[in-house]
Gaussian input, Z-matrix of N, CA and C with variables (Angstrom, degrees):
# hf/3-21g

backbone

0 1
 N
 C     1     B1
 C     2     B2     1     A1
 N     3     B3     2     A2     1     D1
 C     4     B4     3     A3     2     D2
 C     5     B5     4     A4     3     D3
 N     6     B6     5     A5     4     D4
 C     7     B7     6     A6     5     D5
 C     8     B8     7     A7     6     D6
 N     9     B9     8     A8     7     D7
 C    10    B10     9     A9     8     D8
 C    11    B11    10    A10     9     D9
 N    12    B12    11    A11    10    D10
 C    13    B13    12    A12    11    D11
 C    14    B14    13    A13    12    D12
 N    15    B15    14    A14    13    D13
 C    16    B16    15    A15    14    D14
 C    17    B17    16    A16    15    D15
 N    18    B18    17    A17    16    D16
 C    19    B19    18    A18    17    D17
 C    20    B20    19    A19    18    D18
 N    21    B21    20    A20    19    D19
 C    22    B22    21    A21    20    D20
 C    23    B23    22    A22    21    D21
 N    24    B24    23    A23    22    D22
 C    25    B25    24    A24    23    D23
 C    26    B26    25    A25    24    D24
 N    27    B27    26    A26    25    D25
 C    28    B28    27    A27    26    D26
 C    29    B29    28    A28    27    D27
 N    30    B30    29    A29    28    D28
 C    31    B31    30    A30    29    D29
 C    32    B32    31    A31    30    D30
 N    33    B33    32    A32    31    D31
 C    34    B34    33    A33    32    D32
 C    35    B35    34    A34    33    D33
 N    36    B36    35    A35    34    D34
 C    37    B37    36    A36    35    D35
 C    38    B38    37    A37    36    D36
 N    39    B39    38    A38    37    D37
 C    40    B40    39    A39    38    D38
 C    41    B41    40    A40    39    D39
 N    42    B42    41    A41    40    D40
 C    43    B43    42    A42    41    D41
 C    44    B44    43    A43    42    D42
 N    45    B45    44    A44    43    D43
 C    46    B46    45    A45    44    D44
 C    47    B47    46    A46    45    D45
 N    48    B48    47    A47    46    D46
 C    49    B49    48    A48    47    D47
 C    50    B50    49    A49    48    D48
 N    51    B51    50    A50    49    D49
 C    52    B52    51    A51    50    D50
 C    53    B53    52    A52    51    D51
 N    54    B54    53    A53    52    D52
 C    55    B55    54    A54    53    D53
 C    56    B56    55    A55    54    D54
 N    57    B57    56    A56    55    D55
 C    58    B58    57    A57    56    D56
 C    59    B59    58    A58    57    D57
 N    60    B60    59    A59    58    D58
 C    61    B61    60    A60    59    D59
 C    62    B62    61    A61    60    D60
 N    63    B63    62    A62    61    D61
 C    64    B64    63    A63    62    D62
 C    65    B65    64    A64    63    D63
 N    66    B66    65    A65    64    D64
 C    67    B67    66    A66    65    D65
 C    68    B68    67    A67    66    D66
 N    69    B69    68    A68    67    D67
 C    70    B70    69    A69    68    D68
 C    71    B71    70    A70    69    D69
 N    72    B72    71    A71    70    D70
 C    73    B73    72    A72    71    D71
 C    74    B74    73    A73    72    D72
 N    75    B75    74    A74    73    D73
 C    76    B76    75    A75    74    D74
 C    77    B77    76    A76    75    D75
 N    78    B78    77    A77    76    D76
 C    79    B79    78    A78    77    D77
 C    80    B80    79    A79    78    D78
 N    81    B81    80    A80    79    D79
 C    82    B82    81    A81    80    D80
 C    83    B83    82    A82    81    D81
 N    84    B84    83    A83    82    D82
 C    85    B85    84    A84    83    D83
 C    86    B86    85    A85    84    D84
 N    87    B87    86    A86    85    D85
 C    88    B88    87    A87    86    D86
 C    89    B89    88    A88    87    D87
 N    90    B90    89    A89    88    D88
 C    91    B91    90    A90    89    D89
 C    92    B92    91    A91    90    D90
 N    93    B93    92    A92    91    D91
 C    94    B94    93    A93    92    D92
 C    95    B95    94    A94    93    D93
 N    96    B96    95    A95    94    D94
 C    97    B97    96    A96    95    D95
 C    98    B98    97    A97    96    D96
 N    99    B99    98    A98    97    D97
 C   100   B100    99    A99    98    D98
 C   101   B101   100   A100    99    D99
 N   102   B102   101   A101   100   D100
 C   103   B103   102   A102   101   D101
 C   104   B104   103   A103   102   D102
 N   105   B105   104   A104   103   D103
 C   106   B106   105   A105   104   D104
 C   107   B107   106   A106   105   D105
 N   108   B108   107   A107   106   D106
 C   109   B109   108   A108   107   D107
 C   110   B110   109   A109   108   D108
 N   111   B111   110   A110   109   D109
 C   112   B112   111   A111   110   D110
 C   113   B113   112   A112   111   D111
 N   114   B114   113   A113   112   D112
 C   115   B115   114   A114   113   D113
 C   116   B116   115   A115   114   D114
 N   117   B117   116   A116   115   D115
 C   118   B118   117   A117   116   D116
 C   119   B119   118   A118   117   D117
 N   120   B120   119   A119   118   D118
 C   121   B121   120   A120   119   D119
 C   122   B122   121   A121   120   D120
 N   123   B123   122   A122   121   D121
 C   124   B124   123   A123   122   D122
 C   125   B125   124   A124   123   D123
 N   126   B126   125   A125   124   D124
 C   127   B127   126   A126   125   D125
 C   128   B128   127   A127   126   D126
 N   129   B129   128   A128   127   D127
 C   130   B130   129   A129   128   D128
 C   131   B131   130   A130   129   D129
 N   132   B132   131   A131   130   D130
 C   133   B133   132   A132   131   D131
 C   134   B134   133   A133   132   D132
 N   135   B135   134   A134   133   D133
 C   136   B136   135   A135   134   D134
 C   137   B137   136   A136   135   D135
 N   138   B138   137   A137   136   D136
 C   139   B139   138   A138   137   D137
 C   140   B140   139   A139   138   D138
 N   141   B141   140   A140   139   D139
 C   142   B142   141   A141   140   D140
 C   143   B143   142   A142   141   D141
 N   144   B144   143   A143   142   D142
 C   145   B145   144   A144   143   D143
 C   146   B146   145   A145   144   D144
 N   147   B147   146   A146   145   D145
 C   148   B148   147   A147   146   D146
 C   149   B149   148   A148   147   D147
 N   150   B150   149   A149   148   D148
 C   151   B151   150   A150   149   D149
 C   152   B152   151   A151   150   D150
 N   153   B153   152   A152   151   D151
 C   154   B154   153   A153   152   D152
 C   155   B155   154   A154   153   D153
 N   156   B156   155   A155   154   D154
 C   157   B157   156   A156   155   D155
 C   158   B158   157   A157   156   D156
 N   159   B159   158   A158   157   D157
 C   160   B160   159   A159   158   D158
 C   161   B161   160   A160   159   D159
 N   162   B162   161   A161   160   D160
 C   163   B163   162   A162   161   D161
 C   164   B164   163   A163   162   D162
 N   165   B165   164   A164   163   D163
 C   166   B166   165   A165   164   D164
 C   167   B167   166   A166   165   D165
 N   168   B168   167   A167   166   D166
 C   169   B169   168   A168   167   D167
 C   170   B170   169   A169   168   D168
 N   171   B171   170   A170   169   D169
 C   172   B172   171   A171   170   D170
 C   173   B173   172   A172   171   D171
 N   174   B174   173   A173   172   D172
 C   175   B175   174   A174   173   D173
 C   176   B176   175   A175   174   D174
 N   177   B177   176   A176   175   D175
 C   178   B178   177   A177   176   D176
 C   179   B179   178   A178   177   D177
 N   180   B180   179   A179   178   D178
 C   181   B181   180   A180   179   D179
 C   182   B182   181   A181   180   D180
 N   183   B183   182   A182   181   D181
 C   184   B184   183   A183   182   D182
 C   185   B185   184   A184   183   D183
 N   186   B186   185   A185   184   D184
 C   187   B187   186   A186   185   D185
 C   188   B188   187   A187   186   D186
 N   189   B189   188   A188   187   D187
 C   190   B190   189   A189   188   D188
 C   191   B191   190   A190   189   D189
 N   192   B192   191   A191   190   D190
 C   193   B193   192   A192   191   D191
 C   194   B194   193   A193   192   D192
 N   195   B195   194   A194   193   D193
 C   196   B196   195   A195   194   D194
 C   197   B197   196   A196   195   D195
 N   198   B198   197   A197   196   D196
 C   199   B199   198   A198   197   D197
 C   200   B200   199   A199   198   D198
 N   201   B201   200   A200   199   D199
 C   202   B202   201   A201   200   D200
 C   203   B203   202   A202   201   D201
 N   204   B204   203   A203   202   D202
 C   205   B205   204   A204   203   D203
 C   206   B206   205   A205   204   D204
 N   207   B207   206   A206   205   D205
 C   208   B208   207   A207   206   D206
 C   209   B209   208   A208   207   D207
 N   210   B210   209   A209   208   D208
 C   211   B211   210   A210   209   D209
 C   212   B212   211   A211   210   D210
 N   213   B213   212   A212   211   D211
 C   214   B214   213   A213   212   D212
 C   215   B215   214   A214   213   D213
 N   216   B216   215   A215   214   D214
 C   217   B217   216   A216   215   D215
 C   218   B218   217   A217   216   D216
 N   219   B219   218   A218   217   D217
 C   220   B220   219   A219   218   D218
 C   221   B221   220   A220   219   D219
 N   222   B222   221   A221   220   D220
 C   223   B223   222   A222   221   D221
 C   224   B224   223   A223   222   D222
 N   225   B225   224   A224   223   D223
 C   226   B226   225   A225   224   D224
 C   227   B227   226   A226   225   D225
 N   228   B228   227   A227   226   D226
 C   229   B229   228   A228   227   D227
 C   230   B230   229   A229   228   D228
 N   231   B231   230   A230   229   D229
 C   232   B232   231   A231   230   D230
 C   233   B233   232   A232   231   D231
 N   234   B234   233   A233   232   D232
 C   235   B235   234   A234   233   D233
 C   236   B236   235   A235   234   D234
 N   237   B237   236   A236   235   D235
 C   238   B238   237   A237   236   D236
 C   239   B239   238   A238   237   D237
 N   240   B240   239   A239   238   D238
 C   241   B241   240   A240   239   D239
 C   242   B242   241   A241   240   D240
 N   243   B243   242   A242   241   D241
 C   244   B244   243   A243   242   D242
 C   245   B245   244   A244   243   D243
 N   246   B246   245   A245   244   D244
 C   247   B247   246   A246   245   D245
 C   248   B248   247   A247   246   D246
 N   249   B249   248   A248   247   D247
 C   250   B250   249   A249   248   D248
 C   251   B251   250   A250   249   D249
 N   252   B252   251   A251   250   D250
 C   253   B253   252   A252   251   D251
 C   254   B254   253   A253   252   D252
 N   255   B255   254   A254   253   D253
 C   256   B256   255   A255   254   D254
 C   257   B257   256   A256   255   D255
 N   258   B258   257   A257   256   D256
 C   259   B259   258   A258   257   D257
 C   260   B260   259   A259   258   D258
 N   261   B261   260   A260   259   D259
 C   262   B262   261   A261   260   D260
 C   263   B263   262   A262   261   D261
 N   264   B264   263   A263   262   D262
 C   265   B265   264   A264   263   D263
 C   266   B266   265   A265   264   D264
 N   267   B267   266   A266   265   D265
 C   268   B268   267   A267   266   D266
 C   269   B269   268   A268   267   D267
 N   270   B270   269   A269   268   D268
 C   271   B271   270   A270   269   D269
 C   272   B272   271   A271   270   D270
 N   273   B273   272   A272   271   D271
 C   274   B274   273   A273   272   D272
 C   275   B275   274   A274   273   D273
 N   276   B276   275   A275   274   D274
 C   277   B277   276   A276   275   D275
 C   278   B278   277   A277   276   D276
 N   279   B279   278   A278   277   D277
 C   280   B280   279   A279   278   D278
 C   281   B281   280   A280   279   D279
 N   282   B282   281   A281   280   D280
 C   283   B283   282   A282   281   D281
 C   284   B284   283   A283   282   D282
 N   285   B285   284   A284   283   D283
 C   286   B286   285   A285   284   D284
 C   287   B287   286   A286   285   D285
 N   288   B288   287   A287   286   D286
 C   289   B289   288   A288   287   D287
 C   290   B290   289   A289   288   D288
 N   291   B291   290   A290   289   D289
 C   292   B292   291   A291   290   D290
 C   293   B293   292   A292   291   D291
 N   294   B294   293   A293   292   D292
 C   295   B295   294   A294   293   D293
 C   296   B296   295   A295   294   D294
 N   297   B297   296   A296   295   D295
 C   298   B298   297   A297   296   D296
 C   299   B299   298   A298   297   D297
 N   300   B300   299   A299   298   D298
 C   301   B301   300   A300   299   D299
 C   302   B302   301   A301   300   D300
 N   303   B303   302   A302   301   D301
 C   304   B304   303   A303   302   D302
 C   305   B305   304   A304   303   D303
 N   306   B306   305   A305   304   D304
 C   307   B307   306   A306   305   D305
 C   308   B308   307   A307   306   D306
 N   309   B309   308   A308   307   D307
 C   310   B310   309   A309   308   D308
 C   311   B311   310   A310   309   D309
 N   312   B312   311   A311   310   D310
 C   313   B313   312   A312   311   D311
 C   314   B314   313   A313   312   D312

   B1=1.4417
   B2=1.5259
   B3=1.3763
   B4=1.5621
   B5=1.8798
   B6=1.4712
   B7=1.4400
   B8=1.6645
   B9=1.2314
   B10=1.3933
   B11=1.3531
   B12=1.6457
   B13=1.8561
   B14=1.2734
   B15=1.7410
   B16=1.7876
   B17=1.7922
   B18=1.7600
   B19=1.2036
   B20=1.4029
   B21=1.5499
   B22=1.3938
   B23=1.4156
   B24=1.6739
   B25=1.0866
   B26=1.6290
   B27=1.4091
   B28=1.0229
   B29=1.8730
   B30=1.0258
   B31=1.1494
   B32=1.2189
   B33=1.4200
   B34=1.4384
   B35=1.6232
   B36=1.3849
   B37=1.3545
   B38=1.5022
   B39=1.4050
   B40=1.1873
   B41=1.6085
   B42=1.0315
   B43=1.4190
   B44=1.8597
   B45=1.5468
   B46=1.3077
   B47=1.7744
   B48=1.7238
   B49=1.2082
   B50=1.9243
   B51=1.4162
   B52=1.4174
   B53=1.7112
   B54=1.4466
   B55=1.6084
   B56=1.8619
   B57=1.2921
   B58=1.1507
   B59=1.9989
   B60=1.1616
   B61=1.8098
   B62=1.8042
   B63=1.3311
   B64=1.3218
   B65=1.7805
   B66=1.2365
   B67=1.1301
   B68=1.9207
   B69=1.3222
   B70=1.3149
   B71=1.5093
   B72=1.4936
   B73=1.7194
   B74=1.6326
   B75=1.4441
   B76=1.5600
   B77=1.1889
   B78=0.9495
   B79=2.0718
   B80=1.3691
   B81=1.4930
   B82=1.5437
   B83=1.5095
   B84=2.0083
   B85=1.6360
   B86=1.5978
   B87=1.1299
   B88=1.2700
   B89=2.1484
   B90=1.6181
   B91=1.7503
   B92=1.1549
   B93=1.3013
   B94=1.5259
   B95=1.3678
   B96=1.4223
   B97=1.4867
   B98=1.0150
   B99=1.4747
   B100=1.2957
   B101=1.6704
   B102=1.2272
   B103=1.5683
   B104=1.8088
   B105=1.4931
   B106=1.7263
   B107=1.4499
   B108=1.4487
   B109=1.3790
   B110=1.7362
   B111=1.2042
   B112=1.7849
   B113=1.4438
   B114=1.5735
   B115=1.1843
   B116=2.1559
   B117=0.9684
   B118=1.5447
   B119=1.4976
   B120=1.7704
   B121=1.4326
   B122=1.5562
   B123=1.2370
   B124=1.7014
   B125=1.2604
   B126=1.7628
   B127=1.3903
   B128=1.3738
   B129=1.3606
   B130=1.9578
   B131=1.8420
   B132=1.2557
   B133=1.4206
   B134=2.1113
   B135=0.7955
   B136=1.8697
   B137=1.8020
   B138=1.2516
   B139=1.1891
   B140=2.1400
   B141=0.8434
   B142=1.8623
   B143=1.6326
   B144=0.6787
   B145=1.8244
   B146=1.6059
   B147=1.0567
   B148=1.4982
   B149=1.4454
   B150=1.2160
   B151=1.8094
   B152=1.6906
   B153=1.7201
   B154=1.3544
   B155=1.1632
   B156=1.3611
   B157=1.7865
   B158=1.0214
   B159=1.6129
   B160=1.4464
   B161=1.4990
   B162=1.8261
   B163=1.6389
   B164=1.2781
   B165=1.6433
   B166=1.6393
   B167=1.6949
   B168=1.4430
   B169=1.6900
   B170=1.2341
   B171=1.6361
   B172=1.8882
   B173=1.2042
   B174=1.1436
   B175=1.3946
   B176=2.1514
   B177=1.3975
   B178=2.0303
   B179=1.0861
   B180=1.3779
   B181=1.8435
   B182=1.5574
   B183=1.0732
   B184=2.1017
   B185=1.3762
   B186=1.6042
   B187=1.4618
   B188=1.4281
   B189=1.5853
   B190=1.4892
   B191=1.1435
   B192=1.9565
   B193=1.1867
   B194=1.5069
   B195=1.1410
   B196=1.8120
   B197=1.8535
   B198=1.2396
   B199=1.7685
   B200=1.0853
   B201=1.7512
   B202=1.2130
   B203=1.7708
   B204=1.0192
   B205=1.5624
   B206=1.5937
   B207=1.0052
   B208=1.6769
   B209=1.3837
   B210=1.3725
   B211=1.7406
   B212=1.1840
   B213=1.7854
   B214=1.5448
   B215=1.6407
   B216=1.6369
   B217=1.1556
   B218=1.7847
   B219=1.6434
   B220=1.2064
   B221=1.8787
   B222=0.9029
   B223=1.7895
   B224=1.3745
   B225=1.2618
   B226=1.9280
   B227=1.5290
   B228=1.0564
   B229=1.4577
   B230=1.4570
   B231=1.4365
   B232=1.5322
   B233=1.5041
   B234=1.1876
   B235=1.2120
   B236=1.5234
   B237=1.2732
   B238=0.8782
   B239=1.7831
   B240=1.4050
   B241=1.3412
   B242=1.2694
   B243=1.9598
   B244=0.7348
   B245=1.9230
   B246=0.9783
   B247=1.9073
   B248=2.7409
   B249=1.5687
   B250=1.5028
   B251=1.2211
   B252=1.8837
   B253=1.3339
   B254=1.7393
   B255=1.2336
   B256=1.6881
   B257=1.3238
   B258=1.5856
   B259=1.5010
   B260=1.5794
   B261=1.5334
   B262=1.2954
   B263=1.9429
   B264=1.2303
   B265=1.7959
   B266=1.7757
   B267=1.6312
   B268=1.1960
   B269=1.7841
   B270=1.4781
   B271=1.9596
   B272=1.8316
   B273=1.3138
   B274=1.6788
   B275=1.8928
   B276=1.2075
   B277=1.3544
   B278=1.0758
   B279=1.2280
   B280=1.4542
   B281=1.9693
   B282=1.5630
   B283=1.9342
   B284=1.4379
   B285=1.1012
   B286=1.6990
   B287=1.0291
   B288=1.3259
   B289=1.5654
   B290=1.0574
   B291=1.5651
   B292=1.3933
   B293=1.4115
   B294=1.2890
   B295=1.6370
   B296=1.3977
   B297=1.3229
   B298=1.4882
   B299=2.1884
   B300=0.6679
   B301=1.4374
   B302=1.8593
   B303=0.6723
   B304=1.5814
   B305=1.3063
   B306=1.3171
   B307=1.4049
   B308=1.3927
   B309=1.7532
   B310=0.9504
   B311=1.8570
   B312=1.4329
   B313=1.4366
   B314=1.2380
   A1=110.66
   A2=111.10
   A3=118.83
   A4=82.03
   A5=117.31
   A6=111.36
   A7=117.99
   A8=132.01
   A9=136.93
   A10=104.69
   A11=115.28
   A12=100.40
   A13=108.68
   A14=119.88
   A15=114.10
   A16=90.75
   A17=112.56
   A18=122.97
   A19=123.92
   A20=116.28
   A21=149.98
   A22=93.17
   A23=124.81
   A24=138.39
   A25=107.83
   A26=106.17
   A27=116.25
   A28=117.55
   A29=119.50
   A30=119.49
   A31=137.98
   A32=109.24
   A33=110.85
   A34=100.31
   A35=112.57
   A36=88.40
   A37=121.88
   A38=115.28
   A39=127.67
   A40=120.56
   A41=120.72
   A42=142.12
   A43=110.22
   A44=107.37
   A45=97.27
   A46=98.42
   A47=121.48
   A48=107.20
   A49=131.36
   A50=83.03
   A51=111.95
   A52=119.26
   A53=100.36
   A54=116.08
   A55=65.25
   A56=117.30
   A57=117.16
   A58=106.73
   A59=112.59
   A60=117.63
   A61=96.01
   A62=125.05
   A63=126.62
   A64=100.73
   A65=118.65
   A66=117.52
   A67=113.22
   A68=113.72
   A69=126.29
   A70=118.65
   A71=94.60
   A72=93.49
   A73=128.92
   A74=88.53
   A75=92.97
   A76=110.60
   A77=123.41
   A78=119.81
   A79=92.22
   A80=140.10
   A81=139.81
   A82=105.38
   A83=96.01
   A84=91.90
   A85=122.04
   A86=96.35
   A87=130.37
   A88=108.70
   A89=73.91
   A90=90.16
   A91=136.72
   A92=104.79
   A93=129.85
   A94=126.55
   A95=120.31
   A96=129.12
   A97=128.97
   A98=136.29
   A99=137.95
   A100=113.52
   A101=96.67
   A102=124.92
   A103=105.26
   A104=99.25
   A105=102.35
   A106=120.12
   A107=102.64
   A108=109.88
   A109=127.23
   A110=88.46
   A111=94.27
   A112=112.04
   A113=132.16
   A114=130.76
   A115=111.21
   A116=88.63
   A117=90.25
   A118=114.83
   A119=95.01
   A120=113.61
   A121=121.71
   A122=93.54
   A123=86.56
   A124=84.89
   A125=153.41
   A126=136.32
   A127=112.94
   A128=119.89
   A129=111.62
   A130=99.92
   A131=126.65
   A132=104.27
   A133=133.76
   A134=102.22
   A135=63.96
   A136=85.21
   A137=126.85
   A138=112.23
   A139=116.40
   A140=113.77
   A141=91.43
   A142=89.42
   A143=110.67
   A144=135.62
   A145=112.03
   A146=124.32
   A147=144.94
   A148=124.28
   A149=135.50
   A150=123.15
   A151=90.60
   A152=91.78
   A153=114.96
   A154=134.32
   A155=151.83
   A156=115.90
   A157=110.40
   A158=125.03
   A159=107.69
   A160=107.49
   A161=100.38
   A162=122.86
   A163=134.12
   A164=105.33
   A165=91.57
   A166=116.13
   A167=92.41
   A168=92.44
   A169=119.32
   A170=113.20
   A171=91.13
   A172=85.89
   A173=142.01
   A174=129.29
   A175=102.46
   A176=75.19
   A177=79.47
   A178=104.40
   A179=94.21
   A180=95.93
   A181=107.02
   A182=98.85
   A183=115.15
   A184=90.60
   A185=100.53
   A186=126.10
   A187=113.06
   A188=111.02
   A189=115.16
   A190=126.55
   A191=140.73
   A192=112.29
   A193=145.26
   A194=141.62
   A195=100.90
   A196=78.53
   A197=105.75
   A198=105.25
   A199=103.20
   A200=129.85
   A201=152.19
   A202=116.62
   A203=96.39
   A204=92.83
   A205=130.26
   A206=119.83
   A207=117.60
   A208=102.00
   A209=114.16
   A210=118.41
   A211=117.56
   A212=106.07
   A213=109.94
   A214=109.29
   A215=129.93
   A216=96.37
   A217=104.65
   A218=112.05
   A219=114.96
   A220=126.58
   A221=103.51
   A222=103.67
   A223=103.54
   A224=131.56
   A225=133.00
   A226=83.60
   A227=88.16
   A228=134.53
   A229=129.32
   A230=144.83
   A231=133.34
   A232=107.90
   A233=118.27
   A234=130.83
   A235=115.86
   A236=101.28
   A237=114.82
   A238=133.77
   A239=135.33
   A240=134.44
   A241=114.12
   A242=128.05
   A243=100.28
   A244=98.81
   A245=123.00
   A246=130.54
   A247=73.50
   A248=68.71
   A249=63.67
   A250=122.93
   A251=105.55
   A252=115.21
   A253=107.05
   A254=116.75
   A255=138.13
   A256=164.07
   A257=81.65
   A258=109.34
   A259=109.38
   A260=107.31
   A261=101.33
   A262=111.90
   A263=102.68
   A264=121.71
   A265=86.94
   A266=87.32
   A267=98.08
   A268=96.77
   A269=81.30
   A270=88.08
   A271=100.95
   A272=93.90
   A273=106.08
   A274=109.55
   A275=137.83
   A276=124.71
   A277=134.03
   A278=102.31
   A279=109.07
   A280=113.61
   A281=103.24
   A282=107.09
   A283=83.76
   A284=83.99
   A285=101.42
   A286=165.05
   A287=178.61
   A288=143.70
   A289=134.97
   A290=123.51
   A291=111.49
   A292=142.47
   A293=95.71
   A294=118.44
   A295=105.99
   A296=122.71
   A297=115.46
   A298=88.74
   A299=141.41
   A300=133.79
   A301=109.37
   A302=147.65
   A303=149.11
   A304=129.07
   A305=133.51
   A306=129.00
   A307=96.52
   A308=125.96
   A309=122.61
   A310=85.47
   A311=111.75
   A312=125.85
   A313=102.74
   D1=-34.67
   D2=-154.89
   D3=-79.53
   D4=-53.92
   D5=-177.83
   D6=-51.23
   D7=-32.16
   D8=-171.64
   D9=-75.84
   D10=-26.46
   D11=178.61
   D12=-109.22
   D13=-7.25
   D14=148.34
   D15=-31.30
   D16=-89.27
   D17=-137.39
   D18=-60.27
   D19=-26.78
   D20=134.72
   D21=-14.90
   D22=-80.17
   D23=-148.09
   D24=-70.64
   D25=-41.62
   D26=175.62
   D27=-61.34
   D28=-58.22
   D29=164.89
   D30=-49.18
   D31=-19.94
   D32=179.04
   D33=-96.62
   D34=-18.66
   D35=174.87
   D36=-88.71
   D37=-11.83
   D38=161.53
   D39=-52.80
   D40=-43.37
   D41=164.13
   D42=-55.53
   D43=-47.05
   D44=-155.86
   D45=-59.88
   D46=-50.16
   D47=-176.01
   D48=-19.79
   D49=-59.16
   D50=172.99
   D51=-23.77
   D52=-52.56
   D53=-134.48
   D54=-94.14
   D55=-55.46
   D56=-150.79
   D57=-66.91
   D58=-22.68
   D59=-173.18
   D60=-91.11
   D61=-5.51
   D62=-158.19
   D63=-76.18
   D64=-34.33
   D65=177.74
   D66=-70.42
   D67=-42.53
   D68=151.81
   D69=-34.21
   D70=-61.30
   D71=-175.01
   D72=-56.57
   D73=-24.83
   D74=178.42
   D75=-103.61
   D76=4.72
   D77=169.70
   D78=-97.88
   D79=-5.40
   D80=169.31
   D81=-73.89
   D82=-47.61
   D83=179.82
   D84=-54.76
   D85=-52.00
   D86=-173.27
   D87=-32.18
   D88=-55.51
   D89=172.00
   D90=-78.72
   D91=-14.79
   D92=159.45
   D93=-83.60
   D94=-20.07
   D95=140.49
   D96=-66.59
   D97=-50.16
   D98=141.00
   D99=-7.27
   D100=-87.87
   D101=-162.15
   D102=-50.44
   D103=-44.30
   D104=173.36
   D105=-68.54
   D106=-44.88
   D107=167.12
   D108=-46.79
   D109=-62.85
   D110=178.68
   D111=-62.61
   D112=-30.90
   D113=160.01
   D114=-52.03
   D115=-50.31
   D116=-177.78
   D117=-32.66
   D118=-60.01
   D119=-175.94
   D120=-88.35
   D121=30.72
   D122=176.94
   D123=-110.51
   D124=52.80
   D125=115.68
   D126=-86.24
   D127=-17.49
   D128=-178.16
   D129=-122.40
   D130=-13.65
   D131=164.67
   D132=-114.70
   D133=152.35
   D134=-153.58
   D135=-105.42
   D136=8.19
   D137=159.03
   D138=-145.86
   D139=129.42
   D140=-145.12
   D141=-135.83
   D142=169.28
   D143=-173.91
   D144=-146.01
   D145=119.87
   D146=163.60
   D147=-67.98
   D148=123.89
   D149=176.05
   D150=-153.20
   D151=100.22
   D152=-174.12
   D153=-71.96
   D154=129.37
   D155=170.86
   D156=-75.12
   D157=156.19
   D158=-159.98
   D159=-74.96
   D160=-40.93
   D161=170.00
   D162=-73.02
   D163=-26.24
   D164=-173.67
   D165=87.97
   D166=161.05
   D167=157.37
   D168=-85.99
   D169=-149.95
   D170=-179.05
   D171=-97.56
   D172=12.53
   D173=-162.86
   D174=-117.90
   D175=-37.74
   D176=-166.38
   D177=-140.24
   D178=156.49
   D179=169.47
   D180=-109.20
   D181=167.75
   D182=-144.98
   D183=-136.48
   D184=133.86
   D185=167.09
   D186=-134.70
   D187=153.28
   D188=145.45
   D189=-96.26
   D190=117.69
   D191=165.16
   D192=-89.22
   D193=120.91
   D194=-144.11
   D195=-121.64
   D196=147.28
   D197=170.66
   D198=159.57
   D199=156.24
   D200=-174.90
   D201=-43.35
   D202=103.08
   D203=174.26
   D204=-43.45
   D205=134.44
   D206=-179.35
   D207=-55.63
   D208=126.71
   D209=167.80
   D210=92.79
   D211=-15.03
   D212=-153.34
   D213=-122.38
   D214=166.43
   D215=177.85
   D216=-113.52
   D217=13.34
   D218=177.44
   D219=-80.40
   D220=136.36
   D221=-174.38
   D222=-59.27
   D223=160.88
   D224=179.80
   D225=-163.96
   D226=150.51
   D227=170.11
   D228=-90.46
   D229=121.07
   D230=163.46
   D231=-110.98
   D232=171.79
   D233=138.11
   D234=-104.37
   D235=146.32
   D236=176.97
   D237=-126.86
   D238=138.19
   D239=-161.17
   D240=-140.74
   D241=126.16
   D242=176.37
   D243=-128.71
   D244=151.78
   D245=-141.23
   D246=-98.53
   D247=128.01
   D248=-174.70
   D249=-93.34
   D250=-6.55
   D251=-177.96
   D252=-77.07
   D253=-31.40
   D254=157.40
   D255=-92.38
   D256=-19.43
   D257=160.35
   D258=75.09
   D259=-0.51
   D260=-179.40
   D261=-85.09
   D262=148.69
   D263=-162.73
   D264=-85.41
   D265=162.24
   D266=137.80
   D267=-179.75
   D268=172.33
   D269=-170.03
   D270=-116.93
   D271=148.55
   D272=174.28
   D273=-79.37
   D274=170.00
   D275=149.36
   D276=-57.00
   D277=156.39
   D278=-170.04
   D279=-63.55
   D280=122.88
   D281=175.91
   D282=-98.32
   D283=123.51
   D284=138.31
   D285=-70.51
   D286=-96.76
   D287=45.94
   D288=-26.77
   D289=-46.17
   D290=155.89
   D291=-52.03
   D292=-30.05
   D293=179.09
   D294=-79.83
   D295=-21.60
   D296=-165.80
   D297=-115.02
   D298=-54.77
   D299=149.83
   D300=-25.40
   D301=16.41
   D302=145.53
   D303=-38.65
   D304=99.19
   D305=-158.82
   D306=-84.46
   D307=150.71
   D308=-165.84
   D309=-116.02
   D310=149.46
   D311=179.68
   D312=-125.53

């Protein structure tokens, strides 16, 4: 008996680190979506803003980019994705205001 709540014991404290850096870990993700993202888009926006999910899907993590179009003086919009098993980005096309002004029925 006395051996089953060593291992009990043991495991949960192995665990506690875990539970306890988990809130950490995902404000790391979080910043690492950010940070990839806005790199992405610094060839089409030349000044851009990030609004991250903190979680993601289970698959990716999800951004908005909102900022001045290259060349242009209208605001646009991306989405943004980054594949979490790879870390590789990628961006949706550019919405616009009209596109993002859309009344929903």
């Amino acid at each position: 008996m006395r051996k089953s709540l060593m291992i009990v014991a043991s495991l949960m404290a192995g665990m506690a680190p875990a539970a306890a850096s988990s809130g950490d870990a995902w404000a790391e993700f979080a910043e690492k979506v950010r940070t990839q993202c806005l790199e992405a888009a610094a060839p089409v926006l030349e000044t851009a803003e990030a609004v991250v999910d903190p979680f993601g899907s289970e698959s990716f993590g999800l951004a908005v980019l909102t900022g001045k179009a290259k060349g242009g003086d209208a605001a646009v919009s991306y989405i943004c994705v980054m594949d979490k098993q790879t870390g590789a980005v990628e961006l949706g096309s550019e919405l616009t205001s009209d596109v993002l002004s859309v009344t929903i029925r």
